[in-house]
C-alpha positions as CSV (number, residue, x, y, z in Angstrom):
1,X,-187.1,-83.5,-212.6
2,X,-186.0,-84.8,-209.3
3,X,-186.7,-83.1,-206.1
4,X,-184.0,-84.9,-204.1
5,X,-181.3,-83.4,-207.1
6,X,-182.9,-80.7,-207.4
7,X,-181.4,-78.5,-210.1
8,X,-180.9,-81.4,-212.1
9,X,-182.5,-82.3,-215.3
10,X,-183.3,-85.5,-216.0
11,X,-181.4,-86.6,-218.2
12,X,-178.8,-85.9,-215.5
13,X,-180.5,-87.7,-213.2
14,X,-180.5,-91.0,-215.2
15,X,-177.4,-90.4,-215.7
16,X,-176.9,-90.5,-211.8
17,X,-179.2,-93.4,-211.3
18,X,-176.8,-95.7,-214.0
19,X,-173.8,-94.2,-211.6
20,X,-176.0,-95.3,-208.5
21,X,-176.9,-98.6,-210.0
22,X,-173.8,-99.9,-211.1
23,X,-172.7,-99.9,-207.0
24,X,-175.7,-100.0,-205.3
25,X,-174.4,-103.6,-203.6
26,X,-176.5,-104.6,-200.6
27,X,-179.8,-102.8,-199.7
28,X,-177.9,-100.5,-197.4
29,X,-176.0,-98.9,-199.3
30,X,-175.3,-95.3,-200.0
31,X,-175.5,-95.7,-203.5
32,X,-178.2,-98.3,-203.4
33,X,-180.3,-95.6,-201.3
34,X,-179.4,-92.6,-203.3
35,X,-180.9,-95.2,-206.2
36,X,-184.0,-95.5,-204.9
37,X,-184.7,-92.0,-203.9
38,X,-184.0,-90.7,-207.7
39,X,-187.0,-93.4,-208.4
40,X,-189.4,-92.1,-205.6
41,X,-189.0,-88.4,-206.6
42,X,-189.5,-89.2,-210.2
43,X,-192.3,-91.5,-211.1
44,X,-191.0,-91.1,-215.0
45,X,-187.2,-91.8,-214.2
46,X,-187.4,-96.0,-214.5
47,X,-189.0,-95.1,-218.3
48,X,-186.6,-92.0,-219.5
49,X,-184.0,-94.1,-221.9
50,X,-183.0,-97.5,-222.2
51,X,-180.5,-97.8,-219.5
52,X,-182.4,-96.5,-216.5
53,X,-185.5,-99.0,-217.8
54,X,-182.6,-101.8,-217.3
55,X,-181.6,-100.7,-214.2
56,X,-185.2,-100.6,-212.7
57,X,-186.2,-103.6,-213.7
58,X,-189.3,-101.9,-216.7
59,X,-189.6,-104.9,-218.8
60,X,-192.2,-103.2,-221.0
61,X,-190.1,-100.0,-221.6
62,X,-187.5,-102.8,-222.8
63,X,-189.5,-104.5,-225.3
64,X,-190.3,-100.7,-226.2
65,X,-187.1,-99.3,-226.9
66,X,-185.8,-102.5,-228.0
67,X,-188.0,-102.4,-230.9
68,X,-187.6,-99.0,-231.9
69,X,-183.6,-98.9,-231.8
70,X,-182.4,-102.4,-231.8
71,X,-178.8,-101.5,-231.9
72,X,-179.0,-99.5,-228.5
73,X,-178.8,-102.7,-227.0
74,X,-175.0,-103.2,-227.7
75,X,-174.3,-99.0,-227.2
76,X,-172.8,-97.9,-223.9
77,X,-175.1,-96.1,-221.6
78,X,-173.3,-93.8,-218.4
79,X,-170.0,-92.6,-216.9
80,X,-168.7,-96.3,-217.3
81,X,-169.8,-97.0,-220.8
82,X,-170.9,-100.1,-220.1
83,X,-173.8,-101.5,-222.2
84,X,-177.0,-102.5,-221.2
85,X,-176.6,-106.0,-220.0
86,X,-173.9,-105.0,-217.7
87,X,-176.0,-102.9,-216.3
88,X,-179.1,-105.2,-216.3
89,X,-176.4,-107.6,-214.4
90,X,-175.4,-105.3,-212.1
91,X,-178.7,-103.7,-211.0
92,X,-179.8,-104.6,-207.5
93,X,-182.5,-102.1,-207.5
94,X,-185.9,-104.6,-208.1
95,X,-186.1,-108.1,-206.8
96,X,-184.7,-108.9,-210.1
97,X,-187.9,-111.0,-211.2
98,X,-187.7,-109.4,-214.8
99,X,-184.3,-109.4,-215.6
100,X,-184.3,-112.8,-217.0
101,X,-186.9,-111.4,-219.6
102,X,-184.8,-108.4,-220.2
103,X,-181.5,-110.0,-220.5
104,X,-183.5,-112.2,-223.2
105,X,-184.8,-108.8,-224.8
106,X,-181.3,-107.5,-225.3
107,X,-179.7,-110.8,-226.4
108,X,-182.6,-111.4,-229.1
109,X,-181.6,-107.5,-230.1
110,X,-177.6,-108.7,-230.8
111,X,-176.1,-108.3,-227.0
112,X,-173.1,-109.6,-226.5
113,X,-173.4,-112.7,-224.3
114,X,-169.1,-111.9,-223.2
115,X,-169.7,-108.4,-222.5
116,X,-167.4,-107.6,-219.9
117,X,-164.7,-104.8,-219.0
118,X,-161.5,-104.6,-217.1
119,X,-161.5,-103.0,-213.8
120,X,-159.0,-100.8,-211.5
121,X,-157.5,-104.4,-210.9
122,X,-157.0,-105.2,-214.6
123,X,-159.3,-108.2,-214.0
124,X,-161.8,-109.0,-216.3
125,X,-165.2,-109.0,-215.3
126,X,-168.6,-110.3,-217.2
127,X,-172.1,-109.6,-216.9
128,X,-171.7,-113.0,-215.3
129,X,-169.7,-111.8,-213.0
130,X,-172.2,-108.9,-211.6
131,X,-174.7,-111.9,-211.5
132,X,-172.3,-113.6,-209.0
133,X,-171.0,-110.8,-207.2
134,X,-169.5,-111.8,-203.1
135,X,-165.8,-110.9,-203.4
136,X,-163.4,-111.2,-200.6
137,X,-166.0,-108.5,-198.7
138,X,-168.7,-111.6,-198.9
139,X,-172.6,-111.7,-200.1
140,X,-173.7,-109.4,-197.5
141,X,-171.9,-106.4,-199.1
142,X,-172.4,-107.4,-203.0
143,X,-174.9,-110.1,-202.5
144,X,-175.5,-112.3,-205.5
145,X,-178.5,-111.5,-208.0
146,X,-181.8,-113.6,-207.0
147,X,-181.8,-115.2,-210.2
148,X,-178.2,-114.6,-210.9
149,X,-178.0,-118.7,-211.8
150,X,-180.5,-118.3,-214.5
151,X,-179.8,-115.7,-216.0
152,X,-175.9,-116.8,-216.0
153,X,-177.4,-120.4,-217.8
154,X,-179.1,-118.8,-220.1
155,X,-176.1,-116.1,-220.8
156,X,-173.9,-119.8,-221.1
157,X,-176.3,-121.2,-224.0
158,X,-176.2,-117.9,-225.8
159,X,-172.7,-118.2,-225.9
160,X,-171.0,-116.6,-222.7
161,X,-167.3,-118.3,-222.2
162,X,-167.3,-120.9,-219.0
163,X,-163.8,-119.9,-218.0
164,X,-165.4,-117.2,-215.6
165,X,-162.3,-116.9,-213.5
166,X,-163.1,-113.6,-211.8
167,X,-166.3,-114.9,-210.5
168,X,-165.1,-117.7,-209.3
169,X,-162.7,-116.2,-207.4
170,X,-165.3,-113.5,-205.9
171,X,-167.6,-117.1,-204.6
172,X,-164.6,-119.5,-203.7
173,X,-165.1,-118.0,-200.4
174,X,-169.1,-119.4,-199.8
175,X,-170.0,-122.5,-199.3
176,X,-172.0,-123.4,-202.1
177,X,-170.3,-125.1,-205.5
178,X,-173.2,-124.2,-207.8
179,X,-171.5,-121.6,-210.1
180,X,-167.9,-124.1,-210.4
181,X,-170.3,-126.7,-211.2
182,X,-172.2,-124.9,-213.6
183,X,-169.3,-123.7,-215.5
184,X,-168.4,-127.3,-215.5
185,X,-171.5,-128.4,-217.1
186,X,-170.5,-125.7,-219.9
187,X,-167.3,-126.2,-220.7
188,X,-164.3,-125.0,-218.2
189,X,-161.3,-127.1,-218.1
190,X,-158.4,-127.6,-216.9
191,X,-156.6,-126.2,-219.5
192,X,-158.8,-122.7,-218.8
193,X,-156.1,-119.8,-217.5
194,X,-157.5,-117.4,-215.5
195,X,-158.6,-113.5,-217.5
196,X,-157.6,-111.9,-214.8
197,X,-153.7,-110.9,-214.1
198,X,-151.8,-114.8,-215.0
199,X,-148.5,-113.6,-214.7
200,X,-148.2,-116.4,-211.9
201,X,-149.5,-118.8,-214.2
202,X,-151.8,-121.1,-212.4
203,X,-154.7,-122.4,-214.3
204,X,-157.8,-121.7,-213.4
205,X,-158.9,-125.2,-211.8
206,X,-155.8,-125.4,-209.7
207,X,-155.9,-122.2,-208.4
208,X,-159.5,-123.2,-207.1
209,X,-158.0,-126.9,-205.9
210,X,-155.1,-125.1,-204.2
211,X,-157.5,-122.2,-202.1
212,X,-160.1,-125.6,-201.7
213,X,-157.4,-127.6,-199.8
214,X,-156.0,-124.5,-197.8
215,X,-159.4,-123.9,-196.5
216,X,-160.4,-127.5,-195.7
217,X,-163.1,-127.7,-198.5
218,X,-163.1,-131.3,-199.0
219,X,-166.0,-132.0,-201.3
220,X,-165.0,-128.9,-203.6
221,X,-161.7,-130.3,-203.9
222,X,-162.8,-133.8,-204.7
223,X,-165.0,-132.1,-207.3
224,X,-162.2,-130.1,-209.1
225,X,-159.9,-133.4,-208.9
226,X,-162.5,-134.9,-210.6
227,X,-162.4,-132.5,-213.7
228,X,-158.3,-133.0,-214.0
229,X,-157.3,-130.2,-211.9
230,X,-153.4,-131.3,-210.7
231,X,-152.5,-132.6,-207.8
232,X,-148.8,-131.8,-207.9
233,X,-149.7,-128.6,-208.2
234,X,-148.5,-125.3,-205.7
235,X,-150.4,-122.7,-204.2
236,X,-150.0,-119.6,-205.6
237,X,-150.0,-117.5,-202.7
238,X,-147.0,-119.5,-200.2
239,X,-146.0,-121.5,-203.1
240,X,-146.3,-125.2,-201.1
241,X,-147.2,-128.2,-203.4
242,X,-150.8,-129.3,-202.4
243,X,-149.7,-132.5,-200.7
244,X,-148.0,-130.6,-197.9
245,X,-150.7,-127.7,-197.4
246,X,-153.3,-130.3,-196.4
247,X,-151.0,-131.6,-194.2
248,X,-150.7,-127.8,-192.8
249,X,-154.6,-127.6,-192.3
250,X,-154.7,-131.1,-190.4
251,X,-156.9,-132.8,-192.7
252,X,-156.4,-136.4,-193.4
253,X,-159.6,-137.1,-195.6
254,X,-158.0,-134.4,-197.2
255,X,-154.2,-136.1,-197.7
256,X,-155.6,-139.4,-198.9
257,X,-157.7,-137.7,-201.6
258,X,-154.6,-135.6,-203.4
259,X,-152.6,-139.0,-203.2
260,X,-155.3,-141.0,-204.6
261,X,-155.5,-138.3,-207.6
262,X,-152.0,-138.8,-208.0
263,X,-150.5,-136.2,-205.5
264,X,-146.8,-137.2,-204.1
265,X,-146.3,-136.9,-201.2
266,X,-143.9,-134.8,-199.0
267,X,-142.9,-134.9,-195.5
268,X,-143.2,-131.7,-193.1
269,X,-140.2,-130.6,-191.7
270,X,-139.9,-128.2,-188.6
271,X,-142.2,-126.0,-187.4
272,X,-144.4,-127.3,-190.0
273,X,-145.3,-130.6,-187.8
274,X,-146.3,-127.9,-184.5
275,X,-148.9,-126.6,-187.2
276,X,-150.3,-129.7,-188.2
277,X,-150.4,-131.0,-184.7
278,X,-151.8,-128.3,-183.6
279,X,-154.7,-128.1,-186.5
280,X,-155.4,-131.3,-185.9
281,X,-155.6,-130.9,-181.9
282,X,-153.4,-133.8,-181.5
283,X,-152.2,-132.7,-177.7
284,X,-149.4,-135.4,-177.2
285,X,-147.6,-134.5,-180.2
286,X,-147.8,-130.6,-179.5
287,X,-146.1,-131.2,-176.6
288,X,-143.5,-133.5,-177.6
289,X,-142.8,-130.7,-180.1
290,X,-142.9,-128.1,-177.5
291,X,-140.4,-129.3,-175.4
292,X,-137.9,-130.1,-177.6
293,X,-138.5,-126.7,-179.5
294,X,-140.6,-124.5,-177.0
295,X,-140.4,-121.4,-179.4
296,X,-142.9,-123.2,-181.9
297,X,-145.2,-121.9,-179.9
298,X,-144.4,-118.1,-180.6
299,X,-145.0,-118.9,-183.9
300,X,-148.2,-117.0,-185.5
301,X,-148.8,-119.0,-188.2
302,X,-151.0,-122.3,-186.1
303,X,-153.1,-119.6,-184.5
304,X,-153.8,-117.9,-187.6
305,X,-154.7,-120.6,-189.6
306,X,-156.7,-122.0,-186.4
307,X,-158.7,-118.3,-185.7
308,X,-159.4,-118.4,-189.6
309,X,-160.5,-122.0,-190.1
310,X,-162.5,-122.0,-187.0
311,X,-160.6,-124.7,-185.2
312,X,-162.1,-124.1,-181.4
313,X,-159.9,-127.4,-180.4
314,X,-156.7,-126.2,-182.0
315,X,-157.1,-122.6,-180.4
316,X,-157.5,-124.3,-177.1
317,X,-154.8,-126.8,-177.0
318,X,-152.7,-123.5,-178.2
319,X,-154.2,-121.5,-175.4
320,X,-153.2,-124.5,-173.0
321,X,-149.5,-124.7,-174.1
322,X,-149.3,-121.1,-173.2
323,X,-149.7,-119.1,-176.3
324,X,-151.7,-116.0,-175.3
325,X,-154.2,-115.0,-177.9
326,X,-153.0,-112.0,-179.5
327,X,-150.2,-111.4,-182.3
328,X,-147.3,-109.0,-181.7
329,X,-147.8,-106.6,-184.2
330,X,-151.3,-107.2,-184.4
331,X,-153.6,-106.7,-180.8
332,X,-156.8,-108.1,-181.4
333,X,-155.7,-110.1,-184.1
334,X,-157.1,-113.7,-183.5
335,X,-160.6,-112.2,-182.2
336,X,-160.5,-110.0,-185.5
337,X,-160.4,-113.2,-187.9
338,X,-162.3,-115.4,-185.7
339,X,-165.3,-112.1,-186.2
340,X,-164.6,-111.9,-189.7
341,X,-165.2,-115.5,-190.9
342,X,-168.2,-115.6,-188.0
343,X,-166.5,-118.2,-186.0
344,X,-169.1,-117.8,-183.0
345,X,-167.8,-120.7,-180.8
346,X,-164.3,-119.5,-181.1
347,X,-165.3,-115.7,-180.5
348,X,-166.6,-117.3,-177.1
349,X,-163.3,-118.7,-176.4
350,X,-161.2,-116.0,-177.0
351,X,-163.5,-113.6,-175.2
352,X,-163.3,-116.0,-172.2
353,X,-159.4,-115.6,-172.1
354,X,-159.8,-112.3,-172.1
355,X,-159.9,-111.1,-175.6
356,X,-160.4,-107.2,-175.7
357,X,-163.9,-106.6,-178.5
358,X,-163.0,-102.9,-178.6
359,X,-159.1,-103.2,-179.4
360,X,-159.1,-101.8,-183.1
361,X,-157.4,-103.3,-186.2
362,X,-154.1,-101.1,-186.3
363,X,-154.8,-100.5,-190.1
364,X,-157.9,-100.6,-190.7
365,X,-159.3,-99.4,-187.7
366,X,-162.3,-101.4,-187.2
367,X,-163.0,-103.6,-183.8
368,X,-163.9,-107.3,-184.4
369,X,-167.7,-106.4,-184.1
370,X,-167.7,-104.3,-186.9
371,X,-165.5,-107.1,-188.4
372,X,-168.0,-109.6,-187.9
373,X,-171.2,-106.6,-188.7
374,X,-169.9,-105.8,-192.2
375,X,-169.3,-109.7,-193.2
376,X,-173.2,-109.7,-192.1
377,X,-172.2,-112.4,-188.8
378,X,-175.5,-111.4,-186.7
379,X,-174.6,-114.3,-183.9
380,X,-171.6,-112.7,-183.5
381,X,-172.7,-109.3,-183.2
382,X,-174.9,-110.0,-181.1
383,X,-172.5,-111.8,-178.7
384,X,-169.9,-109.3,-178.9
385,X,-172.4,-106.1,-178.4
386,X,-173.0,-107.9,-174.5
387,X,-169.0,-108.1,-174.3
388,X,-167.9,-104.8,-175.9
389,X,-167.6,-101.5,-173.5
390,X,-167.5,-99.5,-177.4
391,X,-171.0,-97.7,-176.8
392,X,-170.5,-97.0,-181.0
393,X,-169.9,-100.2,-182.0
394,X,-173.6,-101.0,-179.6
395,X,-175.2,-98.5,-181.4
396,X,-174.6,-99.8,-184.9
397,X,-175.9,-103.1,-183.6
398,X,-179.1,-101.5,-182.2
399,X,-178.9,-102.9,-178.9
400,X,-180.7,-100.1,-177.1
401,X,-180.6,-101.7,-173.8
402,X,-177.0,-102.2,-173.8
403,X,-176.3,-98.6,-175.3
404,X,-178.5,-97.5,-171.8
405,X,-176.5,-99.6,-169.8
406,X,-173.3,-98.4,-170.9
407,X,-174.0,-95.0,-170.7
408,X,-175.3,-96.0,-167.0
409,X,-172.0,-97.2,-166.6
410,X,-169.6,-94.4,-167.8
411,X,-171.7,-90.9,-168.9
412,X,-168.7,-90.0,-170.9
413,X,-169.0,-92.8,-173.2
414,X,-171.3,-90.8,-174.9
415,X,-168.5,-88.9,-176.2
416,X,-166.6,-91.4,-177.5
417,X,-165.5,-90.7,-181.6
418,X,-164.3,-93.4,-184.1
419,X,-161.1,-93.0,-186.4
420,X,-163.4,-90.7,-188.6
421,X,-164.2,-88.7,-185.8
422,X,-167.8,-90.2,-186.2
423,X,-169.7,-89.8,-182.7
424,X,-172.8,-91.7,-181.6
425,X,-175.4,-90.0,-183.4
426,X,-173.7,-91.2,-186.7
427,X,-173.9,-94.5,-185.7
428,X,-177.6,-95.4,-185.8
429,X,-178.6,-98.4,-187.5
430,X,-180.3,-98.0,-190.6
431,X,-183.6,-99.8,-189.6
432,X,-185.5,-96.8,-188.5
433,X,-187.7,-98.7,-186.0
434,X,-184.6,-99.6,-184.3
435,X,-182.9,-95.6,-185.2
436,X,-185.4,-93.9,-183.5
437,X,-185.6,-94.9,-179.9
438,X,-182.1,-94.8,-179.6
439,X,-181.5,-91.5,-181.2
440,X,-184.3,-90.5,-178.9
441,X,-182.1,-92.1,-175.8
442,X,-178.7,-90.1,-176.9
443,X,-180.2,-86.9,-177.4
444,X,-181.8,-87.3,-174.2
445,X,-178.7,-88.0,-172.7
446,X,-176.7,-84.9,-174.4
447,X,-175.6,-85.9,-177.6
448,X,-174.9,-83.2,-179.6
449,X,-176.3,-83.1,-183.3
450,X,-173.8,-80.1,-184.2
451,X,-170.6,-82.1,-183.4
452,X,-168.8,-82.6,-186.5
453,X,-166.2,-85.6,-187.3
454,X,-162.8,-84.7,-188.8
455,X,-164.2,-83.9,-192.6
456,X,-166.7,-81.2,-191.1
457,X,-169.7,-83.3,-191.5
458,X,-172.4,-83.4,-188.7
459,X,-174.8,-86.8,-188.7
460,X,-177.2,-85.0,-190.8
461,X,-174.6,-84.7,-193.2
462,X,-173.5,-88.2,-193.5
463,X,-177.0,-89.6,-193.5
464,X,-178.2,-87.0,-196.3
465,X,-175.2,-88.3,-198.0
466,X,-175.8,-92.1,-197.9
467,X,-179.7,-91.1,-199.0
468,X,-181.2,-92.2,-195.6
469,X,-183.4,-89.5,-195.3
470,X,-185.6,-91.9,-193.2
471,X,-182.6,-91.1,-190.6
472,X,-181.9,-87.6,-190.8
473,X,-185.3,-86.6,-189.1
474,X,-183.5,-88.3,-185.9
475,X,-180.6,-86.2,-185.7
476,X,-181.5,-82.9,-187.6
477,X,-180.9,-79.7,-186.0
């Protein structure tokens, strides 16, 4: 039985630890903490059943079970009922170095190759899809498996369908074309429409071409045009026909590729030539545009697509014509994007015209360092935490220095609360090397280990709930 659950048998506990496992994400997580610390109170745990073998990576207790029951490796296992190579998939537990040999076990014991199931979103997602993982949220909140590539080859020869639309939609958004190009290799067309929701109807290759040319991804592009995907096709989120969007994003190479596959082209109109002048930095026409139509330059659109593209010129030439760098509705906006997609020379710029880094998003509440922390952006952190006057968003970079500084600075700083109500002591980092002086500093300095955020929950509460009991020994009463 588990001593961190205690109470609970353990047959509840693996029943926790599929739970755990099927969200555990990056390796700081809640759930991928509370994971691990049902495996280091329980040394028999990883070899109870079948699905908690999977999950912790016990080849032998595999093979084991395998052979005794063969048909348990097609019979949902946990709260999801999702069978065992789903979970396999999914696990983020080991360093994954056996789940090639399992996913063979299960495969050679009748698994379905296609297993899958439809989520909150009604998409469809594979074991292939755990293997990719990313998402809009990027790999440093699901990060992909470590041998997620061959695994998914091997899942591909056994049988798996290539049209893995959901997975390519969570890695569109990295750099690398591996997975489109192995799905390629296996079969996807351009005839393929997506498994997730199609009631837009674009096929699968085109929605890829159309996201490729809006975010200046030339050689991905050229790849999908390549394999037949349709250059007179529209995007499916503002509904432009591709010709014109590249236009939009100032890329020539970019033009000339969709007419040489065919594209025809179309001629901007309006406040669509300010955009492409502007994404393509081209000063003299920008103000030629300007000066006949001088509200082109209240338009948000140019420095939105500039912040989240990157385009340092195209932000300047903006910031030069007079546009300030903030959205009406939005303060903070451009630094917010320019965090997000870890833009680091832009962040410079914008902090340099006198960008605020502790203005929160009016939704989701966030500044643009804990943008630019969650999408795992360390450069920008790090710049930002030297800029910021947010003592909590300091602390959950681990700059101990600057947290002393600050609170040199201003002594009530040490009081300052997030939306949750949070205060500093809930925002140590969760290296404890780095946790430890600087819990050590703000107790000094009079934080209080009893305050409470708006749920009731002191810092010991919070850690003990995200399993970092590495943590709690900093802040318990």
């Amino acid at each position: 039985m588990s001593l961190f659950n205690q109470g609970m048998t353990r047959a509840e506990d693996a029943q926790q630890l599929l739970a755990y496992a099927a969200r555990a994400g990056n390796a700081v997580s809640a759930s991928h903490r509370l994971a691990l610390n049902l495996l280091a109170d329980d040394d028999g745990l990883a070899a109870f059943d079948l699905g908690t073998a999977v999950v912790s990576g016990n080849l032998a207790r595999v093979r084991q079970l395998l052979a005794e029951d063969p048909d348990s490796a097609s019979r949902p296992l946990g709260d999801k009922a999702w069978v065992p190579l789903l979970h396999a998939c999914f696990s983020r537990l080991t360093d994954g170095c056996d789940t090639l040999a399992i996913v063979e076990a299960l495969l050679r014991s009748g698994a379905d190759p296609n297993a899958s199931f439809v989520d909150e979103h009604k998409c469809v997602v594979t074991a292939i899809t755990a293997l990719m993982a990313a998402g809009e949220m990027g790999p440093h909140i699901w990060p992909p498996h470590p041998h997620g590539v061959a695994i998914a080859e091997l899942l591909l020869v056994a049988g798996a369908d290539p049209n893995q639309s959901q997975g390519l939609y969570n890695t569109m958004f990295q750099s690398s074309d591996q997975w489109l190009q192995l799905f390629l290799k296996h079969g996807l067309t351009a005839e393929h429409w997506p498994t997730y929701d199609s009631e837009h109807m674009t096929q699968v290759l085109d929605f890829q071409l159309a996201w490729a040319i809006a975010n200046g991804r030339l050689e991905r592009a050229k790849l999908l045009l390549e394999h037949s995907a349709n250059s007179n096709s529209t995007d499916h989120y503002d509904g432009q026909c591709l010709h014109v969007n590249a236009q939009l994003v100032g890329d020539r190479g970019m033009v000339e590729l969709l007419v040489k596959h065919g594209a025809t082209p179309h001629s901007l109109q309006g406040s669509q030539l300010f955009t492409a002048a502007i994404l393509r930095a081209d000063r003299e026409q920008a103000k030629q545009l300007i000066k006949i139509h001088p509200t082109y330059l209240d338009d948000e659109y140019p420095l939105r697509q500039a912040s989240r593209l990157g385009r340092t010129a195209s932000v300047a030439l903006l910031l030069e014509l007079g546009r300030e760098p903030d959205f009406a509705d939005e303060p903070g906006g451009p630094l917010q994007i320019a965090s997000w997609y870890g833009h680091l020379d832009l962040v410079k710029i914008l902090i340099e015209h006198g960008c605020d880094p502790a203005v929160r998003h009016p939704q989701r509440g966030n500044t643009p360092i804990g943008a630019a922390q969650y999408a795992g952006y360390t450069e920008v952190v790090d710049y930002l935490a030297q800029h910021t006057h947010c003592v909590l968003d300091v602390i959950r970079a681990g700059k101990l220095e600057r947290v002393t500084q600050l609170l040199d600075e201003d002594p009530k700083r040490l009081h300052q609360t997030d939306k949750e109500g949070d205060g500093v002591l809930a925002c140590l980092p969760p290296d404890p090397a780095i946790a430890a002086p600087l819990a050590s500093l703000l107790l000094s300095r009079g934080a209080d280990p009893k305050a409470k955020n708006t749920n009731g929950k002191t810092a010991e509460d919070l850690f003990l709930s995200w399993g970092r009991r590495d943590i709690v020994k900093f802040v318990a009463l």
